[in-house]
C-alpha positions in Angstrom: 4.8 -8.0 -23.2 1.9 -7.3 -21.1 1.9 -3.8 -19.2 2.2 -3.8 -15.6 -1.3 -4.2 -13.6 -1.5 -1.8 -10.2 -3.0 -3.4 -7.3 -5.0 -1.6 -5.2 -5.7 -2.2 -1.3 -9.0 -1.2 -0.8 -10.4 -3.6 1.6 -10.1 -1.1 5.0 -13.2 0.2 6.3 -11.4 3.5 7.6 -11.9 2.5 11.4 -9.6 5.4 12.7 -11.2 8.1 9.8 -15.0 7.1 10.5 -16.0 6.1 7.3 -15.4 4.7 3.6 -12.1 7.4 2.9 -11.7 5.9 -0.3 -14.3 8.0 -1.5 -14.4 11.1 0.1 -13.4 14.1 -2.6 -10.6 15.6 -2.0 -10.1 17.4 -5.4 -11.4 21.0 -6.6 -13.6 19.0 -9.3 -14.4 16.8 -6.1 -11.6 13.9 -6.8 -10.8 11.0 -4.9 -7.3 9.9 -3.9 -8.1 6.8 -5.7 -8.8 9.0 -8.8 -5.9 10.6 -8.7 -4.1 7.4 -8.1 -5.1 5.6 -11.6 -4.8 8.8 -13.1 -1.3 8.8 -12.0 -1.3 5.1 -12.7 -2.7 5.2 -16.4 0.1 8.0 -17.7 2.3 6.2 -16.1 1.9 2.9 -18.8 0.0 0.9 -16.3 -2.3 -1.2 -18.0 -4.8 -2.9 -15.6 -6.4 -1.4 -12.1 -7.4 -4.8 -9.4 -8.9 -3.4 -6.5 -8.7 -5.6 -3.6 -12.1 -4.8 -0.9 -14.9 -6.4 1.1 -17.8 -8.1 -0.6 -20.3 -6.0 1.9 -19.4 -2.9 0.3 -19.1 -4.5 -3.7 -22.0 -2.7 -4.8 -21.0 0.8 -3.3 -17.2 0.5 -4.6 -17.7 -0.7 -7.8 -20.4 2.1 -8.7 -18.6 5.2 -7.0 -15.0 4.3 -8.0 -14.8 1.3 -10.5 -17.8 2.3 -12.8 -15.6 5.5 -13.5 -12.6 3.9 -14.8 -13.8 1.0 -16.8 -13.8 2.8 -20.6 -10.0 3.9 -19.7 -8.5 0.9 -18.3 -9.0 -2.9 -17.1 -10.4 -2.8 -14.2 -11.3 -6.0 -11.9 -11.8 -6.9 -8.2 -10.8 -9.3 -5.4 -12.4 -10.0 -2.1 -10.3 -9.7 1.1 -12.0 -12.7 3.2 -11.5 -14.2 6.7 -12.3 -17.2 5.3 -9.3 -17.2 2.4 -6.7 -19.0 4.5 -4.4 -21.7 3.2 -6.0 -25.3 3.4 -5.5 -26.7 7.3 -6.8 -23.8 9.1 -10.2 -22.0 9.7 -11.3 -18.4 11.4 -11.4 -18.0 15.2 -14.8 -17.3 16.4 -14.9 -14.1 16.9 -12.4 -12.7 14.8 -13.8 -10.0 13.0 -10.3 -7.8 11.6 -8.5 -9.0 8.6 -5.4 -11.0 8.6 -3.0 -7.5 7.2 -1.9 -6.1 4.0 -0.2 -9.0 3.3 -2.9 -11.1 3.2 -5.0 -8.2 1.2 -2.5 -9.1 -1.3 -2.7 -12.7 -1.2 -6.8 -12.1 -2.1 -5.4 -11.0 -5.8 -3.5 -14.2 -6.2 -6.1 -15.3 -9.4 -6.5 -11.7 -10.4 -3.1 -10.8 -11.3 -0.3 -12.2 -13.6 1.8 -9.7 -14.8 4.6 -7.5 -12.9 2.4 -5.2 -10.4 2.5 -2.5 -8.2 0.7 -2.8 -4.5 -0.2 0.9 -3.5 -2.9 2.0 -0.5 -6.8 3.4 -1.8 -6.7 6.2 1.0 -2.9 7.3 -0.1 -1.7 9.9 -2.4 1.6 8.9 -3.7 2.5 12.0 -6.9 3.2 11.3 -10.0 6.7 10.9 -9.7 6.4 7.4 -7.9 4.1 5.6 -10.4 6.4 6.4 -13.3 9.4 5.1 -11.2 7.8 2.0 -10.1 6.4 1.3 -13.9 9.7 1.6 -15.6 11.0 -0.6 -12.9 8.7 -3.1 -13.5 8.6 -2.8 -17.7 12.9 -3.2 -17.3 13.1 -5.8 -14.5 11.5 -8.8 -15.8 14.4 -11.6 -16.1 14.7 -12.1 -12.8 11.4 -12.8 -11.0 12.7 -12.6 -7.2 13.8 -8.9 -8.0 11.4 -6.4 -6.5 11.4 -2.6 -5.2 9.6 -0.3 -2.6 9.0 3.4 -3.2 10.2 5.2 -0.6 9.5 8.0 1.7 11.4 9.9 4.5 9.7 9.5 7.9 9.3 12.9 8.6 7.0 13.9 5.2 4.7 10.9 6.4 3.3 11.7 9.7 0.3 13.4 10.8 0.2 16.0 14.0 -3.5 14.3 14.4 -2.3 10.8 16.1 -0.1 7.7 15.4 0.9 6.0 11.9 1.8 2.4 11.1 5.0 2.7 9.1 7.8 0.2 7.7 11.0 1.8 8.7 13.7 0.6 6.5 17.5 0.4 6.2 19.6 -0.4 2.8 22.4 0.0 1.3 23.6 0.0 -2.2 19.8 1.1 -3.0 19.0 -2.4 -1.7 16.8 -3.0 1.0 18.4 -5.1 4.3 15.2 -5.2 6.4 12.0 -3.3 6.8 10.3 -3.3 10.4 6.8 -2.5 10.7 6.2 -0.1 13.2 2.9 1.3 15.0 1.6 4.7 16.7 4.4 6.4 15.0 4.4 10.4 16.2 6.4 13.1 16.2 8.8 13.4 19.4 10.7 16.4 18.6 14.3 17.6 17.4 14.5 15.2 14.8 13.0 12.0 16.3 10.0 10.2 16.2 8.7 7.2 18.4 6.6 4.0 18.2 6.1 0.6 19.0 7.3 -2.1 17.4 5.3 -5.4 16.6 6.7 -7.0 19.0 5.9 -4.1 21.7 9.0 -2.3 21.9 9.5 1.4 21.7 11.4 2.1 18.8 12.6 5.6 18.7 14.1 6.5 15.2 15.4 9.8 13.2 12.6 11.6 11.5 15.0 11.4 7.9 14.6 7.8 7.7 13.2 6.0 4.4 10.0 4.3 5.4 7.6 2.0 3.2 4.3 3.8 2.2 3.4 0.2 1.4 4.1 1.1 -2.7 5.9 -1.8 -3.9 6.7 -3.5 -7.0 6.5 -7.7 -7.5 6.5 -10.1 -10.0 3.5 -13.1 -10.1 6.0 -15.2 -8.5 5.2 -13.3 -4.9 2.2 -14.8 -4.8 4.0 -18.5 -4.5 6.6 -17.2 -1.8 3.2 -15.0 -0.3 1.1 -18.2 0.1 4.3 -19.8 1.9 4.8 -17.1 4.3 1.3 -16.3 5.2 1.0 -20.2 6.2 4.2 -20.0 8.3 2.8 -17.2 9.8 -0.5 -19.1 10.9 1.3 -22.1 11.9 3.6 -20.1 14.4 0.7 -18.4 16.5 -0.8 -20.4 19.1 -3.9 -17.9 18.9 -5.2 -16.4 15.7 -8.1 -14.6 17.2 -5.3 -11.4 17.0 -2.2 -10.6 14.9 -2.0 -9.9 11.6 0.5 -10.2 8.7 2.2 -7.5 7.3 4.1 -7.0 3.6 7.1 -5.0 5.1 7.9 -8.5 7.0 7.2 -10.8 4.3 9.3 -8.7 2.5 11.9 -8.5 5.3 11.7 -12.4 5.5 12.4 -12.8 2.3 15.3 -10.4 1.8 16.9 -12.1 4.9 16.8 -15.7 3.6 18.3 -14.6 0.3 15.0 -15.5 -1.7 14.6 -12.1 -3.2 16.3 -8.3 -4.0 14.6 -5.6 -3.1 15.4 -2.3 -4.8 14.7 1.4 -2.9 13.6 4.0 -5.2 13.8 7.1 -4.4 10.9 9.5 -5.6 10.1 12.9 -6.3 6.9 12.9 -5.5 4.8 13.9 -2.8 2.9 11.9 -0.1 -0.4 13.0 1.3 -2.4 10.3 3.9 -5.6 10.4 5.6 -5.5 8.6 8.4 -7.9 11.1 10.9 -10.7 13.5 9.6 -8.2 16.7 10.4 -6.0 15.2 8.0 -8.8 15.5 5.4 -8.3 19.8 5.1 -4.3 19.2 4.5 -4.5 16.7 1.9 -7.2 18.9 -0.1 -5.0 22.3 0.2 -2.2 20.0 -1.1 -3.4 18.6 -3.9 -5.0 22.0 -4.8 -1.5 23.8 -5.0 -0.7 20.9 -7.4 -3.6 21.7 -9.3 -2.6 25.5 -9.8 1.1 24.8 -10.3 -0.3 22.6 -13.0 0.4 19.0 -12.2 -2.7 17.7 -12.4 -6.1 19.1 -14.4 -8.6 20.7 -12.5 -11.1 18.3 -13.5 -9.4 14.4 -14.3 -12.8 13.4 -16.2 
């Protein structure tokens, strides 16, 4: 039985940050999240690292972050492309932004075939969440439409430096009902936070709700119901020069037709994003109190 491989979204430029965040050091021996992340990932029983990013930047990526993990783990690549699209449809002129996370995912379709985990390059999950989602995937491997989410409470996920893009979530039993993807989430005030829903609604929620940091656990047989979705979501937009397709609503869709379980995990661990250049000081005085409470080395080399 083949460990489980953790797939990384790394294909985002960092439009809102100003650069390529997936490198910036952030650790006292001058750590990336994404360091952190496999290191997390590797004691955790993970077995393989696929990074999913943009061929323009290959060279760059696979010398600054790949080159340093290849004598611990497997470590491959897929492209994100426009041009990857199910057979029937082509790229808009003009369209230059990528077709979502869920379509990130879709690019790893001939890179991955065991049970995986999808995490974000630019976030810092904890330790706590890889091991969850690892022995999730290592017990949960006779049913193939079973999958989970790591989750997080709303209010340990914002930043006081602009809006978020969060899947807000409700479940019961520790199963997911529905996930909605929501945008320019920011703190309102005594308890509640607001943003706009895909469809353009405001959508005012409680700051204590679970929301999807986009860590998730799947089997190979997502890629099947993936490549199905992603089509029915280019075959119901009259325009595809905009729009984009999201995992919390594949996910949702899924759950709501009955073709899949989704299990919430609850997690220990703690969740550190950089989604503006203020956020940057933050996430380096948190993981530097991890550091000195022993956690993590001071140097992960």
């Amino acid at each position: 039985m083949h460990p489980p491989t953790l797939l990384v979204l790394a294909a985002g430029m960092g439009s809102r940050y100003g650069g390529l965040k997936q490198i910036e050091p952030m650790g006292p021996g001058g750590e990336t999240i994404l360091d952190y992340s496999v290191f997390d990932a590797l004691r955790s029983g993970f077995g393989k690292v696929v990074f999913v990013i943009r061929e323009e930047f290959e060279a760059q990526f696979r010398e600054s972050v790949g080159s340093k993990f290849a004598d611990r783990i497997e470590v491959d690549y897929a492209f994100q492309r426009l041009d990857d699209i199910p057979e029937g449809f082509s790229v808009p002129a003009g369209r230059t932004k990528p077709w979502g996370t869920a379509h990130a995912i879709y690019a790893a379709r001939h890179a991955v075939k065991e049970p995986f985990a999808v995490v974000n390059a630019d976030d810092f999950y904890g330790r706590d969440a890889y091991h969850t989602a690892a022995e999730f995937l290592g017990k949960n491997r006779s049913d193939p439409t079973c999958y989970c989410m790591v989750g997080y409470y709303l209010k340990n996920t914002l930043s006081e430096h602009g809006g978020v893009n969060r899947g807000i979530t409700t479940h019961s039993d520790g199963f997911l009902q529905d996930v909605e993807e929501v945008v320019e989430i920011r703190r309102w005030g005594d308890g509640l936070a607001r943003g706009i829903s895909v469809t353009g609604e405001e959508h005012i929620m409680q700051e204590d709700v679970i929301v999807s940091m986009n860590f998730w656990g799947f089997t190979s047989h997502f890629f099947m119901e993936l490549e199905s979705l992603f089509t029915a979501f280019l075959e119901s937009r009259d325009d595809h020069s905009t729009g984009e397709c999201y995992i919390p609503t594949v996910v949702d869709d899924l759950v709501t037709a009955g073709r899949a379980t989704c299990q919430v995990l609850a997690t220990t661990g703690s969740w550190f994003g950089v989604t503006y250049p203020a956020d940057k000081p933050v996430v380096v005085e948190s993981i530097k109190g991890l550091v000195e409470a022993g956690a993590y080395p001071r140097c992960l080399a």
